[in-house]
N, C-alpha and C positions, 0 to 999 in steps of 0.2 A: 818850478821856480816862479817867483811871484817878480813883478816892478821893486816894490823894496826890498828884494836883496840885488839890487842892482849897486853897484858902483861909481860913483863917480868918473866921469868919462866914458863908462863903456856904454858901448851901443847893444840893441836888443828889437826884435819883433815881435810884436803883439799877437799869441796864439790865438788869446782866449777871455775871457770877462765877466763877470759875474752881475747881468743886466740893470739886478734889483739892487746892487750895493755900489753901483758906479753912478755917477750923476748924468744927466741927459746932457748936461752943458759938456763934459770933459767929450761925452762920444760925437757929438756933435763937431768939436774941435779935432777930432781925429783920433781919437782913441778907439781904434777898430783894428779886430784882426788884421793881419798881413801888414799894419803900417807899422816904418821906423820909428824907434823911439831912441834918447839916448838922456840922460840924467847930468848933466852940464853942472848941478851945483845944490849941496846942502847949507839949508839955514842952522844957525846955530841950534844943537839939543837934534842935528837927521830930521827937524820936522819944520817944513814941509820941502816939499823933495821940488826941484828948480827942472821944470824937465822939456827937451826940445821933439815934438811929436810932429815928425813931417815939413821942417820949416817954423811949425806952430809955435811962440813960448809958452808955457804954463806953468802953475806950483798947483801940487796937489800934496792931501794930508799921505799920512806915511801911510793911516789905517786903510783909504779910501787904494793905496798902491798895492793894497795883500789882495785887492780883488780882482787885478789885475794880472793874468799868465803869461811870461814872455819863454821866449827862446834867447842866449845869449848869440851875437855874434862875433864871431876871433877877428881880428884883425891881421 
């Protein structure tokens, strides 16, 4: 399961990433294995995804989110 099929609201951890298709800025800002992530809000058209990574804010494109592996977590 990738970041964009993630949900609005739900929360999720970071398995996994694909080094060469993710930006050095997003990893930088926390986008590493093991951290929380949770998807807080889509822009009009799902693109770009509003997303809360460890306290962090960001928006990343939806394409830049298929490079991303999460785990869902249940509540």
């Amino acid at each position: 399961m990738t970041l964009a099929d993630l949900n609005k609201g739900e929360k999720a951890l970071i398995e996994d990433l694909i080094t060469d298709s993710v930006p050095l800025k997003l990893i930088e800002m926390g986008c590493l294995p093991g951290n929380a992530i949770e998807l807080v809000q889509l822009a009009p058209f799902n693109d770009p995804m509003y997303l809360n990574v460890n306290g962090s804010h960001l928006a990343i494109r939806r394409e830049t989110a298929h490079n991303i592996y999460i785990k869902k977590l249940t509540s």
